[in-house]
N, C-alpha and C positions, 0 to 999 in steps of 0.2 A: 434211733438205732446206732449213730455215731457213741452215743453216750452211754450204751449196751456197750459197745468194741473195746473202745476206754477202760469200760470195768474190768472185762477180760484180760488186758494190760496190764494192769494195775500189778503183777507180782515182781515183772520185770523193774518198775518204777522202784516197788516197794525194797527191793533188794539195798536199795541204797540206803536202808534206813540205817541208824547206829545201833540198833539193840538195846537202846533204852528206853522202848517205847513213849509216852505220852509226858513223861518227867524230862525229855530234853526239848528244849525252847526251839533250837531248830528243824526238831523233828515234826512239832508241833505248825509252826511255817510251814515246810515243806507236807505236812497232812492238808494245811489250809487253802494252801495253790494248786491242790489236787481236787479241792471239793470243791474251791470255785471254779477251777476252769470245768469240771465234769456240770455243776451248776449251769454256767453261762449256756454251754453247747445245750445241757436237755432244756434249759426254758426257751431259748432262741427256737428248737426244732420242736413244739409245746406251742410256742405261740404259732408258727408258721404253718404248723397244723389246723389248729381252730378254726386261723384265719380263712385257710381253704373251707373249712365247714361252716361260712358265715356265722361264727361265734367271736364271742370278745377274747384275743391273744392274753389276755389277762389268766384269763380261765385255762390254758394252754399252760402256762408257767405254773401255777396254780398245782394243776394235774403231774408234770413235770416233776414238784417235787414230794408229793407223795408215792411216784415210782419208784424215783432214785431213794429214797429220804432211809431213813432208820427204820421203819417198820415195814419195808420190800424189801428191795436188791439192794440198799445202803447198808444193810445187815449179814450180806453174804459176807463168811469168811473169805479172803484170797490170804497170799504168801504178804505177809509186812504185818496184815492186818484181820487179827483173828478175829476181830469184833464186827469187822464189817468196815468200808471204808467213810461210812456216814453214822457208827455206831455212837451209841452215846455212854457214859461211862458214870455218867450223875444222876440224879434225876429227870433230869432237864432234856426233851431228844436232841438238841445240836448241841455242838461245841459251844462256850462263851464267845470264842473267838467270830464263828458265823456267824451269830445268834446279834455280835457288837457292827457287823457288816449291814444285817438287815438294819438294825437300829440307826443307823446313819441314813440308809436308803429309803426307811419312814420319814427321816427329819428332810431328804432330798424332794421326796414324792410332796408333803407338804407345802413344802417352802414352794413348789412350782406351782402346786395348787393354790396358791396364795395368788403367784402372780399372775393364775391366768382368771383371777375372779375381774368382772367389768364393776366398779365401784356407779358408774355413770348409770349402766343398764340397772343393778341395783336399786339405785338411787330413782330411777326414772318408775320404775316398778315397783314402788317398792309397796305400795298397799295391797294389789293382787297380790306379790309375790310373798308378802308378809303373813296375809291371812291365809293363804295357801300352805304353807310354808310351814307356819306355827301349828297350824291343826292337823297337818302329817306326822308334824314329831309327836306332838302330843298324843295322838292315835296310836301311832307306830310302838309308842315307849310304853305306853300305857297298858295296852294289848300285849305286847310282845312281853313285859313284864306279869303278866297276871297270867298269860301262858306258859312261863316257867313256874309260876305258884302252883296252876292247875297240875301240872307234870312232876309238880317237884319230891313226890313219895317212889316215883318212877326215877327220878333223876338223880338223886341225893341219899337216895334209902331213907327218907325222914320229910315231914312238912316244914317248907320255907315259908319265910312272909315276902309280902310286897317290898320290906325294904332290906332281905338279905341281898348279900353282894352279888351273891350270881344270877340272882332276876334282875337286880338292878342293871348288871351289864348286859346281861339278855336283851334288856330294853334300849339301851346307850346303839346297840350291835344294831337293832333294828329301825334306827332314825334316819341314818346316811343314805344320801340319794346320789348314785354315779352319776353326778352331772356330764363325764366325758362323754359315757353309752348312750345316752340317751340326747347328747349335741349331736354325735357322729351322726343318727339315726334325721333326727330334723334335719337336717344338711344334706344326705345324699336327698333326702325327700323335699328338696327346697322349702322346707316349711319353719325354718330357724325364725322367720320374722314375721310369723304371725302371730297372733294375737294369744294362741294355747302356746307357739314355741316361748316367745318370750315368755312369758308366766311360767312356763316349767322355768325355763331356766334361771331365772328372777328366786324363784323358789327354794330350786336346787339349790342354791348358792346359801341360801337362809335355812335350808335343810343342813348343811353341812356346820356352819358356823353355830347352830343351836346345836346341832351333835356333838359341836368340840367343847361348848358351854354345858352341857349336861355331864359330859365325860370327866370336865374340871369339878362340875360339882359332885357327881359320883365318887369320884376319887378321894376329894375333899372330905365326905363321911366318912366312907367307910376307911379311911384313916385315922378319923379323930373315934372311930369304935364305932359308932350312934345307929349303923341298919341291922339292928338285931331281928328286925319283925314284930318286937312286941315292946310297949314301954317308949314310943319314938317319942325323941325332946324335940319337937318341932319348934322352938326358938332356937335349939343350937343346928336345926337342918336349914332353918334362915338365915340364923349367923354366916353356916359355912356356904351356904347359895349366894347369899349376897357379896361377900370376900372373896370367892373365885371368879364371879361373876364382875364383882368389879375388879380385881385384879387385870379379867379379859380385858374387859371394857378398856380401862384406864392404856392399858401396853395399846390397843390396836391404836385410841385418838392419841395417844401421844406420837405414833409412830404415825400416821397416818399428819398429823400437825406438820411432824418434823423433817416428813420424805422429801419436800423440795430440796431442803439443807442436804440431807444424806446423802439426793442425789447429785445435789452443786457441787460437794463433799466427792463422791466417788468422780464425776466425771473430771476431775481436777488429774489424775490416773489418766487421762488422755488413751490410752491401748484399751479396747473393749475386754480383750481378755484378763486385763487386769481390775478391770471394773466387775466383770463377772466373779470372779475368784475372791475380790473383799469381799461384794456384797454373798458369798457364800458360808465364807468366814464368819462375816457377823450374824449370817442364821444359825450356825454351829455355836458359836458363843451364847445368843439369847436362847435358845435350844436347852442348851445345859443350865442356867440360868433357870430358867421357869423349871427345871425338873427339880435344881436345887430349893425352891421355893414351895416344892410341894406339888406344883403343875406337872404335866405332861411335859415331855419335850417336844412332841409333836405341834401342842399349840402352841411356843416359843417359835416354831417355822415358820408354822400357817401366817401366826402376825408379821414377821420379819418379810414372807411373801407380799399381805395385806400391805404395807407398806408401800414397797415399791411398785405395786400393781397400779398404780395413780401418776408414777413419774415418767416420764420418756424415756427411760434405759430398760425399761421391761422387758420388752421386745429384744433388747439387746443380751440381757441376764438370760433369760430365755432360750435363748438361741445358745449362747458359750455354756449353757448348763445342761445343754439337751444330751453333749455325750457321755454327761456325769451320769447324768438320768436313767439313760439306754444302760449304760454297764451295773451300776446300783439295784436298780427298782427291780428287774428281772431277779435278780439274787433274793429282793425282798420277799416277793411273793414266791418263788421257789422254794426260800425257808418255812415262809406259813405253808406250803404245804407240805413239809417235810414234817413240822410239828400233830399231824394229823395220825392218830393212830388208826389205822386202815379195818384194824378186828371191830372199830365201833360201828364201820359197818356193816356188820354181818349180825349184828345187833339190833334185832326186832325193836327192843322201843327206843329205840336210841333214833333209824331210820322214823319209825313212826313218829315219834317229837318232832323229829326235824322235817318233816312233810308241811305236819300241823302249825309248826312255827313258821315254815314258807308260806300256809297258806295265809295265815293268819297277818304276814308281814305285808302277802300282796295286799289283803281287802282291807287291810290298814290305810295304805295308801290311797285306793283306786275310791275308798268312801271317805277316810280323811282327806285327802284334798281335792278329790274330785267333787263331791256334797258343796263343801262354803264358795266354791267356783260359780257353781249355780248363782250363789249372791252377786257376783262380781261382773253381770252380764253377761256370761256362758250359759247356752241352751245343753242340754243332755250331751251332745254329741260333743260341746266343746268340753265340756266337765270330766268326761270319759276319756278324752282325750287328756286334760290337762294331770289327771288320775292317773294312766298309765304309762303317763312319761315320768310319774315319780318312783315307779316300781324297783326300779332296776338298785340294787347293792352295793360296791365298790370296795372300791382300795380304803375311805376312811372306818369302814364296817370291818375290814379282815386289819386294819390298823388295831383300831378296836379292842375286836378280838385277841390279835396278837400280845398286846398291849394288859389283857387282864389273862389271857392264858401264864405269864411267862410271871406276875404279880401273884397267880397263885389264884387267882379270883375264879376261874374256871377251871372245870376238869379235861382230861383229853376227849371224852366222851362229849361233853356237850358244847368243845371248840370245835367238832365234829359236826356236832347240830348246826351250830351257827355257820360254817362252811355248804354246806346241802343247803341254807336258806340262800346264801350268795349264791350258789351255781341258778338255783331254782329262779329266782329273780331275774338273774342275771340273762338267763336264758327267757324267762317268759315275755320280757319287758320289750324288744326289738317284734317280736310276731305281733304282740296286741298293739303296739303302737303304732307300725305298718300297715293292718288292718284296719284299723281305725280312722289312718289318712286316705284310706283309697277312694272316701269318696271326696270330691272335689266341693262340696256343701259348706258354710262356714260353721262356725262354731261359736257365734254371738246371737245371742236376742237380737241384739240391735245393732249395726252396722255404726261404729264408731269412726269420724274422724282422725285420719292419724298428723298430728303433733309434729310439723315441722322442723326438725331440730336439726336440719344439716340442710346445705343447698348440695345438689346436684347439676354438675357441670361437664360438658360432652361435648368432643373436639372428634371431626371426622377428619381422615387421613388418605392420602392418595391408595395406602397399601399396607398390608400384616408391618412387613418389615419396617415401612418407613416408623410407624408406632412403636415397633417395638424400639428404633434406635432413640425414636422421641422420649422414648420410658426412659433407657438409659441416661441420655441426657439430663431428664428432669429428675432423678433420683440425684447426680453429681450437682445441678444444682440445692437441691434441698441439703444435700449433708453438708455444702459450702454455707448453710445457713447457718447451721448449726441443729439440725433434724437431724433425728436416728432414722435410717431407713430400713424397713425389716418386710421380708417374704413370706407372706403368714401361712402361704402353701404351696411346697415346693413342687407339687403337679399344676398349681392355679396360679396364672397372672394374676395375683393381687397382692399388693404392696400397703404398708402402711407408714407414714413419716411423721414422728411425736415430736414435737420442740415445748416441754413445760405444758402448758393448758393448752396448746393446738395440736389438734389431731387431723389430718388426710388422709384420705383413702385412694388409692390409685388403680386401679383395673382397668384393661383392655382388651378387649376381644375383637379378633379379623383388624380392620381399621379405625376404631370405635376406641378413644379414650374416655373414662367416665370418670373423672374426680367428686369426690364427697368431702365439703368442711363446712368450717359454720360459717355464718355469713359474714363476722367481723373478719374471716381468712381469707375472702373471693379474692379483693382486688391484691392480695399478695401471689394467690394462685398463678392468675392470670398473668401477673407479672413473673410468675417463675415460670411458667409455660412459654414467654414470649423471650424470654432467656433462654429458653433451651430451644425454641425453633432456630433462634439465632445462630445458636451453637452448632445446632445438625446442619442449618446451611453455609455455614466456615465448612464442615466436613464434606459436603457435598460439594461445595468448590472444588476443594481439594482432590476429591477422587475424579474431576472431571479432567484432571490435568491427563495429557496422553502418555500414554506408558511408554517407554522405548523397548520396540520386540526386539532389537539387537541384545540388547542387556541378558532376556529371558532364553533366546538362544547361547550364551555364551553360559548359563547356568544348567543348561542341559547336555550333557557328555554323550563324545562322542560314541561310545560305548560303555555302558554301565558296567563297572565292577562287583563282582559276584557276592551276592550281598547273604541273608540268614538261608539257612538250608534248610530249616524246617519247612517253608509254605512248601505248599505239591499244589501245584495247578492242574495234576490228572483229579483232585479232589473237586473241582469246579468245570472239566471239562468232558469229552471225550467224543469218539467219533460220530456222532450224530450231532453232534454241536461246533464242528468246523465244516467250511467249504474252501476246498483251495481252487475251484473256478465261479468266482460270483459272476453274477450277468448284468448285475447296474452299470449304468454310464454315468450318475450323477451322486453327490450325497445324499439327496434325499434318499433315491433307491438303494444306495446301498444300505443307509440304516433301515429299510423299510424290508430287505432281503435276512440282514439279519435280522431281525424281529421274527420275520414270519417261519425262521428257526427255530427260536427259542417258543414260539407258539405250536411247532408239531410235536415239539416236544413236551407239552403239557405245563410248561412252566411262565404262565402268565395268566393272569384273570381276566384281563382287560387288554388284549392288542392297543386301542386305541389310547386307553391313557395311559402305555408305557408309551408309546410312539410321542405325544403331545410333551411327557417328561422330559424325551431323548432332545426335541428337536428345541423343547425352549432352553436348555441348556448349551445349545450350537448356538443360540439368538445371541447369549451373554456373549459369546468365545467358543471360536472354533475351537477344537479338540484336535485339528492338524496337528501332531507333534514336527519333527525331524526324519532324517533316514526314509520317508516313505512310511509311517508308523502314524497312525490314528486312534482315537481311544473314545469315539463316541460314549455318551453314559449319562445318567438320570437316575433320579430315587421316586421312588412309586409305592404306590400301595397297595399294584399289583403285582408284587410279588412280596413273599417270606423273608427270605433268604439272598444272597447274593446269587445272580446268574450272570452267564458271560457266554457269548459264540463268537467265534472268530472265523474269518473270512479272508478271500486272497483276491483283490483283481490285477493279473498279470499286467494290466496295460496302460495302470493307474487313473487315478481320479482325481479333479480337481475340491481337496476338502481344509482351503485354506488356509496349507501348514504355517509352520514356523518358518521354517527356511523355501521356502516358494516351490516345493517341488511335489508331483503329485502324489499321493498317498494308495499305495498297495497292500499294507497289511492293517485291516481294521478290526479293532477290539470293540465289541460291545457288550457292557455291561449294564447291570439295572440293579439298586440295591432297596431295602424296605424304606421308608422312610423315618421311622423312629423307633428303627430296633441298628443295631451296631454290622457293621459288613466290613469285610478286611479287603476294601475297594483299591485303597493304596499300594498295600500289601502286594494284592494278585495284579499291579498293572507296575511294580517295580520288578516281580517276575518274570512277565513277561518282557519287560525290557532288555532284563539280565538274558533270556531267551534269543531272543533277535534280535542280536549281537550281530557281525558283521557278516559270521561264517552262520549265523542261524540264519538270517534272511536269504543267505545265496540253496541254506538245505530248504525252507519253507517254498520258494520260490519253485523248486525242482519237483516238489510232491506233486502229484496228479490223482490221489485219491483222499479223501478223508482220512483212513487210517494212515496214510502218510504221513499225513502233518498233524496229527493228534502225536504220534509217532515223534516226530520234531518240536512239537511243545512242552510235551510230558516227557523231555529228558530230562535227568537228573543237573540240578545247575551246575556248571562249573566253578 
């Protein structure tokens, strides 16, 4: 809706224009920072959408820019821009200039794709995943290509053959397996390392790299002329299969040879973000490269990804590329859908193809690789399983696409088709695969042995925290090794630390550390773990030393100066939530008096574990401040939000302060535990509050509205 507002803006912007419209170079910028920023905001609020409708944000941006795009509201006239602010003025529906934006943001998507392939899990899989793998594309292209033949008097106004170019891409469109949709899916369902997840993903990964190798050799024909349909030179469609084919071949092993080098090479750069930024470079250089050669540029990425996905800076490239990625990629797929002319669907066979090509794309998959599964010691259930994890479509498929729409290879009508087989897939693939795990049964004939290839090593801990600071520790020693240490999920404790051929794995849950290496790594483990308990107990000395409370009184004034004026503590308070005569004699009671406040007031779940919160926080350190002032407090999961009640006992209590005197005005608060509370904020308030002349007015109230009255004044 932001992105709506925006357009309605747009006259005021447009005013600035020169009046030379699309012939001045800076008016041309100044169009291009208008349609990216209007880009960024509808894919962002696109993806943020789906995401709530458990769909892929992919599909969100996607959708985002056939809104905005050229054939909707990117066509509306406003003041600047008669044509529409996303209008197109060529053939082509985006500017070059967008159009050269996305084309970067394929060769970004690639190159990441590259690094996030496992060469290892590959390698380890590689005959399920191979024969799986090969009989999906095969299937997928094969079908998906004879289903543009079937259609093609509907499609083209004329009959194709199997080897014209728009069945051929039809087919290329319909090979790629979204190995992210269908990881994210095995992962929430713990089922990544089983016997059908790995083989999908084993698969996937050989689904993709034979879709990049079909697409090199597609392109390679129907450049040299030869898919007319009829008359095919089948030695020169050998020639050009084997020449593209080995050209892949040749760049991945040589890059693949030479990535130790590359990487000794770049880490020589010492600053990660310089490391990241060559090795970006050098995908942009072989990128262009392979396109000058005739190749894609996309698979000049992929390789340049391939590459480094084997070295220990992956994780680090990774990471320094992720907010290249977030800014790019979104724009990518918002331009594929901007390129989408919206009238084709309202187009009976155009919708109809494109049904019959989803459907055709799914049972492609779910009998090409579900079927030779069966071979590979999967019963029905694991085969259907192994089937419907390869369903799903992606980012190399709308690459693809992209890729032969803007070549000319396709029409807008049936870049349309192929768009409705991505949504269709995209959407079907998460419900059947979920379905399918729910029963807990396996998915083998035979109960296989699994292949020890890593030890597992587990260290229990007195407590969450001391783990977690052992982590910390052991991560400082490992980078002092010379390991890249990287967060493979920034909601998940789990760590991973690559130095050359050694890999670790680090996770920890409650007190429970779990290390994973190989076993030539134990006795180094072991020794870097006994390094770091070392380390935490230097620190723990250390914090055993005694504080001096003189010091900490001499940092707390005598009266606070009146600090931001925005917080309002009548926002967090008010007369039901203070008492200016409490009846405790002790701290206990008195934090147990407020409590039982803030619980007539309906604002706690659980009395008992805010109470447990409050009091193991007085265990650490009392909350006594100065001046007679207390500030009892706890985070809890009984409650939202931040609460607070405050209280008065005239005749004070011993709640040993700072300065040894007893304590008559107590603050209690309680905030969530792992949402944000402005706990600081409203206890520097009240400071600035009962000030010297506020404690002599608090003192003086005798009713609740009194001293709500005295808290909720305006600060000085």
């Amino acid at each position: 809706m932001f992105a709506l507002a925006l357009l309605a803006i747009m006259p005021a912007l447009a005013m600035a224009s020169d009046g030379q419209g699309y012939t001045s170079i800076s008016h041309k910028m100044m169009v291009l920072a208008i349609q990216v920023g209007l880009i960024l905001i509808a894919a962002r609020l696109g993806n943020i959408l789906f995401e709530k409708l458990h769909l892929p944000g992919v599909l969100g941006e996607l959708a985002a820019g056939m809104i905005i795009g050229p054939y909707a509201l990117g066509q509306i006239p406003v003041y600047g821009f008669a044509h529409g602010i996303f209008s197109h003025v060529d053939a082509f529906p985006v500017a070059p200039e967008l159009y050269g934006l996305a084309s970067l943001a394929a060769i970004i998507l690639l190159f990441t794709a590259g690094l996030e392939t496992d060469i290892r899990l590959l390698m380890r899989y590689s005959v399920a995943g191979m024969v799986v793998g090969v009989s999906g594309v095969l299937a997928s292209f094969v079908l998906g290509d004879l289903t543009a033949v079937v259609f093609s008097d509907l499609l083209f106004s004329q009959p194709k053959g199997f080897f014209a170019p728009p069945c051929l891409f039809l087919g290329v469109i319909s090979t790629a397996t979204s190995v992210g949709i269908t990881a994210r899916i095995l992962s929430a369902k713990r089922k990544i390392d089983t016997p059908e997840g790995v083989t999908i993903l084993s698969a996937a990964v050989i689904d993709d790299v034979l879709g990049i190798i079909l697409l090199t050799i597609v392109v390679g024909m129907v450049s040299a002329g030869e898919a007319q349909g009829s008359g095919v030179d089948w030695g020169r469609i050998g020639g050009i299969a084997a020449k593209a084919t080995g050209v892949w071949l040749a760049a991945t092993a040589v890059g693949l040879l030479a990535s130790r080098k590359i990487s000794f090479l770049l880490k020589r750069l010492g600053e990660r973000t310089s490391i990241a930024v060559i090795a970006l470079g050098m995908t942009m250089v072989l990128a262009g490269l392979f396109e000058e050669a005739g190749l894609a540029m996309i698979i000049g990425a992929y390789v340049m990804g391939l590459t480094l996905s084997k070295t220990d800076i992956s994780h680090v490239v990774r990471e320094k590329v992720h907010p290249v990625f977030e800014f790019f990629v979104p724009v990518f797929f918002c331009v594929m859908g901007m390129l989408i002319d919206l009238h084709a669907f309202t187009s009976m066979p155009i919708l109809a193809f494109g049904l019959v090509y989803s459907a055709i794309a799914v049972a492609a998959k779910i009998f090409g690789c579900g079927l030779p599964a069966l071979l590979l010691n999967f019963n029905l259930r694991g085969g259907a399983r192994v089937g419907a994890g390869m369903i799903p479509r992606g980012e190399v498929a709308l690459i693809i696409a992209g890729f032969a729409l803007s070549r000319g290879f396709l029409s807008q009508d049936v870049f349309a088709a192929a768009i409705i087989m991505t949504f269709v897939t995209t959407i079907v693939a998460p419900q059947t695969l979920v379905m399918l795990f729910r029963s807990s049964a396996g998915g083998l004939r035979r109960e296989m042995q699994a292949r020890e290839t890593a030890t597992a090593i587990t260290f229990e801990f007195p407590s969450m925290e001391t783990t977690e600071f052992l982590v910390d520790k052991l991560r400082r020693v490992l980078e002092l090794e010379g390991f890249f240490v990287h967060r493979l999920s920034p909601e998940q404790d789990y760590y991973q630390a690559r130095k050359d051929d050694a890999i670790i794995d680090l996770a920890h849950s409650d007190s429970r550390l779990t290390i994973n290496c190989h076993r030539q790594d134990v006795a180094m483990v072991r020794t870097a773990v006994s390094e770091a308990v070392a380390a935490l107990e230097q620190t723990i000395r250390g914090l055993k030393e005694p504080i001096d409370s003189a010091v900490l009184r001499t940092q707390v004034p005598q009266d606070a100066a009146a600090g931001r004026q925005s917080f309002r503590l009548s926002a967090y308070l008010s007369p039901s939530l203070v008492e200016p005569n409490l009846k405790g004699r002790t701290k206990i009671e008195i934090i147990d008096e407020l409590l039982a406040i803030l619980d007539r007031n309906n604002l706690l779940r659980d009395i008992e574990s805010a109470r447990q919160a409050v009091l193991t926080r007085e265990e650490s350190m009392s909350t006594g401040l100065q001046h007679g002032v207390a500030i009892p407090h706890g985070r809890t999961d009984t409650v939202d939000h931040l609460v607070c009640a405050v209280g008065i006992s005239a005749r004070g209590i011993d709640f040993k302060s700072l300065d040894g005197e007893p304590s008559k005005f107590f603050v209690l608060t309680l905030s969530p535990v792992d949402k944000p509370a402005p706990h600081v904020q409203l206890m520097s308030a009240i400071s600035q509050v009962l000030n010297e002349q506020g404690r002599s007015r608090a003192l003086a109230a005798r009713t609740p509205r009194q001293l709500y009255e005295v808290l909720a004044q305006p600060i000085q």
